[in-house]
N, C-alpha and C positions, 0 to 999 in steps of 0.2 A: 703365083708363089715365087716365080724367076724374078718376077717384077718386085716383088718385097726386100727379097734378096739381095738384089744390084744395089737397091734406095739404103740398106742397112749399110751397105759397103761403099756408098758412095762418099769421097770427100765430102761433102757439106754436111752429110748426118756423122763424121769424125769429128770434123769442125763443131757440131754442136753437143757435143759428146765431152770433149775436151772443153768449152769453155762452161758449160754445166758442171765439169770437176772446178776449174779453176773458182768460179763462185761458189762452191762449196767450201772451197780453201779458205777462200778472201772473208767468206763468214764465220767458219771459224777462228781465223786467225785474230776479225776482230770481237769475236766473244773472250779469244782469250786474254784479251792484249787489254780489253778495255771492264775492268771487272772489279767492284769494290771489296774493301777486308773484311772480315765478317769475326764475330763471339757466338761459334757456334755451340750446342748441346753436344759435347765430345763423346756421352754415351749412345748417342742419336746416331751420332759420324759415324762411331765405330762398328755399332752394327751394320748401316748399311755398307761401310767399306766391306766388309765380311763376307755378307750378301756379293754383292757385285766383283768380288775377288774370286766368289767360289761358281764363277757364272762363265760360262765359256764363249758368250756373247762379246766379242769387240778385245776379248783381253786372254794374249797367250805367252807362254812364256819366254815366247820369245821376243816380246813385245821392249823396244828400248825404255829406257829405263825414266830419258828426259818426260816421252808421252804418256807415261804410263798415270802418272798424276790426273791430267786434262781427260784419259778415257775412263780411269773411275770417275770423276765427276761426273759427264758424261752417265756414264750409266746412273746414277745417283739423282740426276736429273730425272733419268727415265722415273726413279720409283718416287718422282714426287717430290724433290726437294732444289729449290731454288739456287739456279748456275749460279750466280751471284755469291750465295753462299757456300761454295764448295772449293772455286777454284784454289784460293788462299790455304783453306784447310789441308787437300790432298796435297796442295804441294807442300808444305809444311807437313805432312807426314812423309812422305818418298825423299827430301830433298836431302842432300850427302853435304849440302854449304852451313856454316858455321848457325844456321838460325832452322836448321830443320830438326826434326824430331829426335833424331839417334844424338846429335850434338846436343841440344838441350838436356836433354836426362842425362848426359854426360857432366855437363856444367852441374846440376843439380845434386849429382854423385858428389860432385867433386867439395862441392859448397855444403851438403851434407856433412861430408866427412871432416873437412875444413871447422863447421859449426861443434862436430861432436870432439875433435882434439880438441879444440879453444875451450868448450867446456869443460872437459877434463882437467886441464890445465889451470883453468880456476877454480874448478871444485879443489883440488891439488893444493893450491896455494894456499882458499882458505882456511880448509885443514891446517894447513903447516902455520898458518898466523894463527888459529882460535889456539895452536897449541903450544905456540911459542908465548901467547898472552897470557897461559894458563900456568906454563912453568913459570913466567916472568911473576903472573901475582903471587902463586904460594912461595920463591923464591922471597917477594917482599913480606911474607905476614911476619915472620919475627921480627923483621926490623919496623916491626907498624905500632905506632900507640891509637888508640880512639879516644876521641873527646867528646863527651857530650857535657849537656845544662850549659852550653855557651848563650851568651844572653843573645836573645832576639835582632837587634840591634847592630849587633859584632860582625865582624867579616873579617878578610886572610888577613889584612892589614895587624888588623887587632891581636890575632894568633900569634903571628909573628914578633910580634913586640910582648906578649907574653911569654914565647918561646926562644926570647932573644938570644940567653945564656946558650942554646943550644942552633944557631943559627948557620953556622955551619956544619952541622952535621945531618940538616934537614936535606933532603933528597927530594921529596914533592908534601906539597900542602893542598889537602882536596877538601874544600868548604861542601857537605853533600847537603842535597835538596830536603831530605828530608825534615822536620820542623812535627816537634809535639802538637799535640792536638791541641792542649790542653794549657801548659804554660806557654808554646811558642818558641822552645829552644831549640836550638841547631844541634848539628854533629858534623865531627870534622875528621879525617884521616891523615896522617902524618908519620911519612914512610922517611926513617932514617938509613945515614948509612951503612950502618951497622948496628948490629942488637945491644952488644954493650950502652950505647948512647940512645935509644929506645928504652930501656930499661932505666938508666938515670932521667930520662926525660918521664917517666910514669911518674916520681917521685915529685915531681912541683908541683909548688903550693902557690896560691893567690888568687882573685878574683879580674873578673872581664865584668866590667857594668855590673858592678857589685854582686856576680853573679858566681861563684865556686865551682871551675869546671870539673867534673868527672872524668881523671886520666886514667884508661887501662891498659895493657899489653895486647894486642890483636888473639898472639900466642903467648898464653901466660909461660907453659914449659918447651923448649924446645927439644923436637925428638934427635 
């Protein structure tokens, strides 16, 4: 027993005692140093991080903060899941540098709330334009005449040289798409600058490609 004793305490069995730590260093050091990225199952991680968090094996609270990443792995390994795929993940959850978890959902905050002003801001606008377009057209119906039975054929060019006498008091000329089923004639809209000149331009007479257009007032009575 004295004999066991002495051999326990002897420099050579320190000696091997000590370089038995150091290889366990130099192996972990390169498990950790030399380890690929992984796309892990983050509901997989989370559990087991949870697991091995609530586990008094290898991890106390006092545990610094650098290691503490490398010894949940570590235990995560124990329950089955490959070092390779862990190192990247824990540290990425514990890490306090610009690319760890609490910073990420940070950015994410931020670019959320950044996405949710911007849209408001053009939801916002377009309100204010569907409603600015909306004052601006009924602003134009009284000064609008309609033309239909334009002949097939016709276009602005031809309007306009029908509507010469009134050439300056036109304001916009909109040849519209739509076209009778039946004869093929157009319709056209023609917003004056004022209704007085809307109202004498309803009163012309004569034809487009022998055709008698139909001039009305948009708004026959102005309220």
């Amino acid at each position: 027993m004295l004999q066991a004793d002495v051999a326990q305490k002897s420099p050579q069995a320190q000696d091997d005692d000590s370089k038995n730590a150091h290889e366990k260093l130099e192996a972990l050091h390169e498990r950790l140093t030399h380890t690929k990225t992984f796309t892990p199952d983050p509901s997989l991680i989370a559990k087991q991080i949870k697991t091995a968090q609530s586990s008094n094996d290898g991890f106390s609270d006092g545990l610094e903060k650098a290691i503490a990443p490398y010894v949940i792995a570590l235990q995560l390994e124990k329950a089955g899941l490959p070092w390779e795929q862990l190192r990247s993940w824990t540290t990425y959850l514990f890490s306090s540098g610009p690319d760890g978890h609490e910073a990420c959902q940070e950015k994410d905050k931020i670019v959320q709330l950044a996405t949710y002003e911007l849209d408001a801001i053009i939801k916002q606008n377009l309100g204010d334009e569907s409603r600015d377009l909306e004052a601006e057209h009924l602003a134009r119906l009284p000064c609008r005449v309609v033309v239909s039975n334009i002949a097939a054929g016709a276009d602005e060019d031809d309007l306009k040289e029908f509507f010469y006498p009134f050439r300056y008091q036109v304001q916009k000329l909109n040849m519209l798409p739509y076209q009778d089923p039946i004869k093929r004639t157009k319709v056209a809209h023609i917003d004056m600058y004022t209704r007085e000149s809307a109202i004498r331009a309803s009163y012309m007479t004569g034809s487009i490609f022998g055709l008698l257009p139909d001039i009305q007032l948009a708004v026959e009575k102005e309220d």
